[in-house]
C-alpha positions in Angstrom: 8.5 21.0 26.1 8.3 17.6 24.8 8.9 17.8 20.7 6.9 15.6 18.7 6.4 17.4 14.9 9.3 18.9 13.3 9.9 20.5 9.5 13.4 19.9 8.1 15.3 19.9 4.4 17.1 17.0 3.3 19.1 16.5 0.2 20.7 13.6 -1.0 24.3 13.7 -3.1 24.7 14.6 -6.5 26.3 12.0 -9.0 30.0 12.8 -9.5 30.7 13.3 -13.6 32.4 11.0 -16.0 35.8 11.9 -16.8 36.8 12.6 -20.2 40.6 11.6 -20.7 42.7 9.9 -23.6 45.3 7.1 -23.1 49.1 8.8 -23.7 51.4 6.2 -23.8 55.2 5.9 -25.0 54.8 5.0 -28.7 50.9 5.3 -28.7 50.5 9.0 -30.0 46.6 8.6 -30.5 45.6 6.2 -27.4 42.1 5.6 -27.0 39.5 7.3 -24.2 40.2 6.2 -20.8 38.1 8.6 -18.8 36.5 6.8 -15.6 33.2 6.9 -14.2 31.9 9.0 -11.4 31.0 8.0 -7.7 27.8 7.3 -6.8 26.1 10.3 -4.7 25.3 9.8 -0.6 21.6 8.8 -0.1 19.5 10.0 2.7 18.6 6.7 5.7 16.4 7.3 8.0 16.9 4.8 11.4 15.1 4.1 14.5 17.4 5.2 17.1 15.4 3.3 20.4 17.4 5.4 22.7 15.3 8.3 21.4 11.9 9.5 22.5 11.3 13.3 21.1 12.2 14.7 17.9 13.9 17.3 20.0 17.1 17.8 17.9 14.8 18.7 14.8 13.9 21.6 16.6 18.2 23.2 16.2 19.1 21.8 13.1 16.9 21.9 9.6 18.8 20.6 7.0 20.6 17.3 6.2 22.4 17.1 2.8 24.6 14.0 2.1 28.2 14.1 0.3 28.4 14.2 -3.6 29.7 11.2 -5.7 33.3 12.2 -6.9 34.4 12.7 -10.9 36.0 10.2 -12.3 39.6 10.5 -13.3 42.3 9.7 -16.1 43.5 5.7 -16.6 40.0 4.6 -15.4 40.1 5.7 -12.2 36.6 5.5 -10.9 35.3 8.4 -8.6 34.9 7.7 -4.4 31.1 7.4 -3.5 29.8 10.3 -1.5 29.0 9.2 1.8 25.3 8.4 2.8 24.1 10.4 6.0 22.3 8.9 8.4 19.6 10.7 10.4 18.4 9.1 13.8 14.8 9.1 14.8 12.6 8.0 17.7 10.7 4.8 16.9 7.1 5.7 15.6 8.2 8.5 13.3 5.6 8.9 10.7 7.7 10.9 7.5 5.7 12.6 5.7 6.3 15.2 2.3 5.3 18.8 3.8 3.0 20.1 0.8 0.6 16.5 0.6 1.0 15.1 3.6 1.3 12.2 2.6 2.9 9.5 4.4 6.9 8.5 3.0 8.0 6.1 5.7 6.6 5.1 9.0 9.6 4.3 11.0 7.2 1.4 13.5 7.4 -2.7 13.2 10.1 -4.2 10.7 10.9 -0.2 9.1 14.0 0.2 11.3 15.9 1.8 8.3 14.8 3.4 5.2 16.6 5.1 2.1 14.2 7.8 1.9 16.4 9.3 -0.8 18.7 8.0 -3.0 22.1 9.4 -4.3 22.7 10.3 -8.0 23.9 7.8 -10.0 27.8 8.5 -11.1 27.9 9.5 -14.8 29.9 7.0 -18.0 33.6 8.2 -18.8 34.4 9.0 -22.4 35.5 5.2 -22.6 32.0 4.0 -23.0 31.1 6.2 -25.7 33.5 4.7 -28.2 32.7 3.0 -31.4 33.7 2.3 -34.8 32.8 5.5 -36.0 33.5 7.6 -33.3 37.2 6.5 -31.6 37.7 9.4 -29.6 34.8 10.7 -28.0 35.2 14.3 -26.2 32.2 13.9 -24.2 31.5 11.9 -20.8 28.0 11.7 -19.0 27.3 13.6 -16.2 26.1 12.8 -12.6 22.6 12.1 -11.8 20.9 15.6 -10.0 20.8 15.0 -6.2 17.1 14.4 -4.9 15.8 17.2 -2.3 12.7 17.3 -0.5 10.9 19.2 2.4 9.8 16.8 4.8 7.6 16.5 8.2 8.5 14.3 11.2 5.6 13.9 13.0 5.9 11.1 16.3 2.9 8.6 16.9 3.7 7.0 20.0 3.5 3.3 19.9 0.9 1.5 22.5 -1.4 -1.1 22.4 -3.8 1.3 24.6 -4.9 4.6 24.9 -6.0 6.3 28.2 -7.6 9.6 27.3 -9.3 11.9 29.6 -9.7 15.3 31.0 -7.0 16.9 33.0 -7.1 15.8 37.1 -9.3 12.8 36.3 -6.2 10.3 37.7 -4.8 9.2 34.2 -1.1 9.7 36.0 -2.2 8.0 39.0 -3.8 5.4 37.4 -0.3 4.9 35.1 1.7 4.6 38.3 -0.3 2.3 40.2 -0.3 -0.5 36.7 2.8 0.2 34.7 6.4 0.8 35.4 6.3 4.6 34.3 6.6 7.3 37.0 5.1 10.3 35.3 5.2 13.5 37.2 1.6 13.7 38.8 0.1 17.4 40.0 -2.9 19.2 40.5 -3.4 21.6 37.6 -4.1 21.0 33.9 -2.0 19.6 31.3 0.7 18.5 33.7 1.4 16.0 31.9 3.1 17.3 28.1 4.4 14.3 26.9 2.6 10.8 26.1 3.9 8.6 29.3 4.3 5.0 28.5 4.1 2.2 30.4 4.2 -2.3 30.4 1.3 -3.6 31.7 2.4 -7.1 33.4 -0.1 -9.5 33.8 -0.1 -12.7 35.9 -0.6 -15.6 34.0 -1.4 -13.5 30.7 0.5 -11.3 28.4 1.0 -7.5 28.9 0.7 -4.3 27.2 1.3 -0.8 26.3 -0.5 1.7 27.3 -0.2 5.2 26.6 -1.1 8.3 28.3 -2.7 10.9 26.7 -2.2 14.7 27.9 -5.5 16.0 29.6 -7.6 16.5 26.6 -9.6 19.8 26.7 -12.9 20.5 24.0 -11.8 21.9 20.8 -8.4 19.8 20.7 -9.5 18.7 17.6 -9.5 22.1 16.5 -5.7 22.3 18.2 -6.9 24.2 20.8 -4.5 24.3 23.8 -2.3 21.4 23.2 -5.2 18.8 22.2 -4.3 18.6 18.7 -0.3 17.9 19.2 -1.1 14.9 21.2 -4.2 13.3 19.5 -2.0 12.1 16.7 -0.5 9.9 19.3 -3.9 7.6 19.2 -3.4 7.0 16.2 -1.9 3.8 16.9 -3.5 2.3 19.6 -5.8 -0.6 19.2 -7.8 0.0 22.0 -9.0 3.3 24.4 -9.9 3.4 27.7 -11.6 6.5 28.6 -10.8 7.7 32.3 -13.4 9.6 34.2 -14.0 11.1 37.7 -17.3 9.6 38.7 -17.2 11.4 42.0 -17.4 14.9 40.2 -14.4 16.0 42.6 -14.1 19.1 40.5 -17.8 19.3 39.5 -17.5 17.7 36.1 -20.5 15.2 34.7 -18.6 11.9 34.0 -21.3 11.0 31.3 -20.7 14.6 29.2 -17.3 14.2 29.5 -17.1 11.0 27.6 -19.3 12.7 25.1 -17.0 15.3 24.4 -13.9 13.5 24.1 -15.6 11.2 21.7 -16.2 14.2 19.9 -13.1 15.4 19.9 -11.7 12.2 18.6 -14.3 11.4 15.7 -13.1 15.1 14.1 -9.7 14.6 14.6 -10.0 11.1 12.9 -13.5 9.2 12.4 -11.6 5.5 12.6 -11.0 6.2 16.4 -14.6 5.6 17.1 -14.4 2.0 15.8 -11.8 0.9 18.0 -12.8 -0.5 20.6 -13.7 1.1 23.9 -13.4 0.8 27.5 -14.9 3.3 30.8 -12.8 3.0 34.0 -15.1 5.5 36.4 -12.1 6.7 38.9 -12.0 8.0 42.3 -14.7 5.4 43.3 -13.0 5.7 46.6 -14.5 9.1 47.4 -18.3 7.6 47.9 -18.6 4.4 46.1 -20.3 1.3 49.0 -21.0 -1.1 45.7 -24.1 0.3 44.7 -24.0 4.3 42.8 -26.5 6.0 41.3 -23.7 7.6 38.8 -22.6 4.1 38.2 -25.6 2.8 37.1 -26.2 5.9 34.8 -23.2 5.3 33.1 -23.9 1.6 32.3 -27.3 2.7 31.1 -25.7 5.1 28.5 -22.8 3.2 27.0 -22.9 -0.3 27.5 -25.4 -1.2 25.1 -22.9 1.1 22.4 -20.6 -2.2 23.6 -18.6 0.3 26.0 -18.6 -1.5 29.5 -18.2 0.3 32.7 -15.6 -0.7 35.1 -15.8 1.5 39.1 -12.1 2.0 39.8 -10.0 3.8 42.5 -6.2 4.5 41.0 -5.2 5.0 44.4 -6.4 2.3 46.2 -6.0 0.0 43.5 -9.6 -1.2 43.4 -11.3 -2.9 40.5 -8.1 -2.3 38.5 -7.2 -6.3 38.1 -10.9 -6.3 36.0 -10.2 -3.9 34.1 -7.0 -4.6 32.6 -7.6 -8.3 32.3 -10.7 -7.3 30.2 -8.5 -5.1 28.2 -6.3 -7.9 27.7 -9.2 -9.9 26.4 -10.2 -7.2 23.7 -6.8 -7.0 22.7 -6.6 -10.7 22.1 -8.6 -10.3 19.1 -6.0 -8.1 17.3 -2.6 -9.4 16.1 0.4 -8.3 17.9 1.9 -6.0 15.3 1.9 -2.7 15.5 -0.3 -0.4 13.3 2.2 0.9 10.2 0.9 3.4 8.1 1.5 2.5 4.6 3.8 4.3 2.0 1.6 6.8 -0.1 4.5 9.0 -1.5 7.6 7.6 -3.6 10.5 10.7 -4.1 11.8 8.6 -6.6 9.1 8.8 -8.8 10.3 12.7 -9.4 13.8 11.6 -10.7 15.2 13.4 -14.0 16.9 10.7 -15.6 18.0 12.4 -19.0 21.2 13.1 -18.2 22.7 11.5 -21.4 25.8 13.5 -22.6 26.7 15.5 -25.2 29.2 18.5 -26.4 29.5 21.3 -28.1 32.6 22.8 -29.4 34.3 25.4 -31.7 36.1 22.9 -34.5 37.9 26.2 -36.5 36.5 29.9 -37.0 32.7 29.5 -38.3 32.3 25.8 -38.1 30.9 24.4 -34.7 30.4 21.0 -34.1 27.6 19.0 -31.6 28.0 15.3 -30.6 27.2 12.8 -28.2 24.2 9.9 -27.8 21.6 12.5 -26.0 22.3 14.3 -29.7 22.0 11.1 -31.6 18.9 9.5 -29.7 17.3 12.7 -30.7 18.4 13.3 -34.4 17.2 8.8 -34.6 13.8 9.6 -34.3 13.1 13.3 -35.5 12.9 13.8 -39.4 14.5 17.3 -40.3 13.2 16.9 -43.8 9.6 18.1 -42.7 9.2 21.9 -41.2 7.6 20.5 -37.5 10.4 17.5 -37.2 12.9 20.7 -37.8 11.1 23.1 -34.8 11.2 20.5 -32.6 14.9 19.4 -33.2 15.2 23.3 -32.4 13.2 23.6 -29.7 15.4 20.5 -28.3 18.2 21.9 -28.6 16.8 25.5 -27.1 15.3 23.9 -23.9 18.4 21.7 -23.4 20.7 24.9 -23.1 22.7 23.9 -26.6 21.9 27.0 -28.4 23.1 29.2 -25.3 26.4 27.2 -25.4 27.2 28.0 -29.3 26.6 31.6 -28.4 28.7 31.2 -25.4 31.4 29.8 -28.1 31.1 32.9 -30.4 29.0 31.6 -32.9 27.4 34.2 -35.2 24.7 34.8 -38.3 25.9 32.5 -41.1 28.0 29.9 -39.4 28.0 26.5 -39.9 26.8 23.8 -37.1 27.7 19.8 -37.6 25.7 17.3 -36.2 26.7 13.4 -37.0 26.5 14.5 -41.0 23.9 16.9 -41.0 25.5 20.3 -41.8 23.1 23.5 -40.7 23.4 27.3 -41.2 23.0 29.3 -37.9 20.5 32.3 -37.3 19.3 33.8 -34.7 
């Protein structure tokens, strides 16, 4: 079965901490902080792999997490980088987040590789936190939190053209006989479960792609049988030629038929109906002397919607040179490049960036002691003098987990808690 949609987790690496270390040296007793910084975390790339063509793999394995940065060490040392991870996708894979929808990174044109998600920063060493006043910090910043995300691969097949039709109405045949493809060609419905692709080569003009699109069926819109899994797959294409079998070989009315797949396409997506569109009446063979009734029917109903009729025989190969030089000619009036959907949904945006550091510690029995610039950020613009400046400051220091860790330490009713000159009693 040919895999084109797949849901998988992926998790880029945490920040590796800052170290916190002091200098001890022959001779220099007291040496200053010389804790190093940690590595940066792995990011998450997404890369066009054109040596693939289904999202297969997706289908066995779910999640994708990249390496962690590394803590830093004593004398400076600086942590090792976690290492990114690399996932390798078809061309035309549209990214998506699961809950919105909404479009990450459309791996099609110039987007051949995209950091989808980017590794935590590696947090300061203790050496960047001292100053005049404070020569021997004990605290060091941590990593920046890892980014994770749910996302869905969904593949859009990239192609100039799109040549939709019901089942058995020679879209295989008719891919054969003009392109280099060789899909498998049968006699029974949805034969064909994957888009075929193929190069048109024209003589004396420039070619195409052109897709085929699995045997539509009514209510594909709907994702009855497997209609809605491949209409995504037009998506892309600039213009659609709509195959039809205007002998009625299996008692189907060529004009209703074109109906119904325009249907079908305006509720899976109302922009397909303005591109522009094409009606190659097949199996012309079967009765066609150069003058049909059905023919003439057709042109009646759709050319003056700007759809123009062209009688073809895949299998004989006539009136097929028309037809695709006429597509040509529509296409001309479109740039080259292939449709990209745009970016709607930035990961980053989510990032938790207060990851200042801080520390709390146990100086001697009943006095504790709290320090660090997350501390003193907070304390610069919070006045303790009036009751609400106070609940905040203690709400602060509540949400940030603070509180827990003086109870951790033993701290009880009565005791006394330091912070940068401000001396506090504790109660619970």
């Amino acid at each position: 079965m040919f895999a084109d949609s797949a849901k998988i987790f992926i998790k880029s690496g945490k920040g590796g901490d800052g170290h916190v270390s002091f200098r001890r040296e022959k001779y220099v007793p007291n040496g200053g902080p010389d804790g190093g910084d940690g590595g940066k975390g792995g990011d998450i790339i997404f890369e066009v792999d054109k040596g693939l063509n289904t999202l297969y793999e997706f289908r066995h394995k779910r999640q994708y997490k990249a390496r962690p940065g590394e803590e830093g060490g004593k004398k400076n040392k600086h942590g090792a980088n976690g290492e990114d991870l690399i996932i390798k996708v078809p061309e035309g894979t549209v990214i998506r987040e699961v809950e919105t929808r909404k479009v990450i990174a459309d791996m099609s044109g110039d987007n051949t590789r995209v950091v989808v998600l980017k590794g935590g920063l590696g947090g300061k060493g203790n050496q960047h936190y001292a100053t005049s006043t404070m020569q021997a910090p004990k605290y060091a910043q941590p990593g920046q939190k890892s980014l994770e995300l749910e996302v869905y691969l969904e593949l859009k097949v990239i192609a100039d053209v799109g040549l939709v039709g019901f089942p058995n109405v020679g879209k295989s045949t008719f891919l054969s006989r003009v392109t280099n493809a060789q899909p498998k060609i049968a006699n029974y419905h949805f034969t064909t479960l994957n888009p075929n692709l193929g190069v048109v080569d024209l003589d004396g003009g420039k070619g195409f792609v052109i897709a085929d699109i699995p045997g539509l069926i009514e209510g594909a819109s709907e994702g009855v049988g497997l209609g809605h899994e491949f209409l995504k797959h037009i998506e892309r294409t600039k213009v659609i030629i709509h195959m039809v079998d205007a002998a009625s070989v299996e008692g189907r009315d060529p004009i209703a038929d074109i109906k119904a797949i325009n249907k079908e396409l305006e509720a899976f997506n109302p922009d397909l109906l303005n591109r522009p569109q094409v009606i190659a009446a097949n199996k012309i063979d079967a009765f066609y002397d150069g003058n049909s009734e059905i023919i003439d029917e057709m042109r009646k109903e759709f050319e003056p919607e700007g759809m123009k009729v062209f009688p073809i025989s895949a299998v004989s190969g006539k009136g097929l040179k028309e037809l695709l030089y006429y597509v040509r000619d529509m296409l001309d009036k479109f740039d080259d490049a292939p449709t990209v959907f745009e970016s709607e949904y930035d990961p980053t945006e989510f990032i938790d960036n207060s990851q200042e550091p801080y520390t709390v510690e146990k100086v001697e029995d009943g006095i504790y002691s709290i320090e660090g610039p997350r501390i003193e950020k907070m304390l610069g613009y919070t006045n303790l003098e009036s009751e609400k400046g106070f609940m905040f400051f203690q709400n602060f220091m509540k949400d940030n987990g603070i509180l827990k860790e003086l109870e951790d330490l033993g701290i009880e009713d009565g005791d006394t808690v330091k912070i940068y000159g401000h001396m506090f009693d504790y109660y619970k």
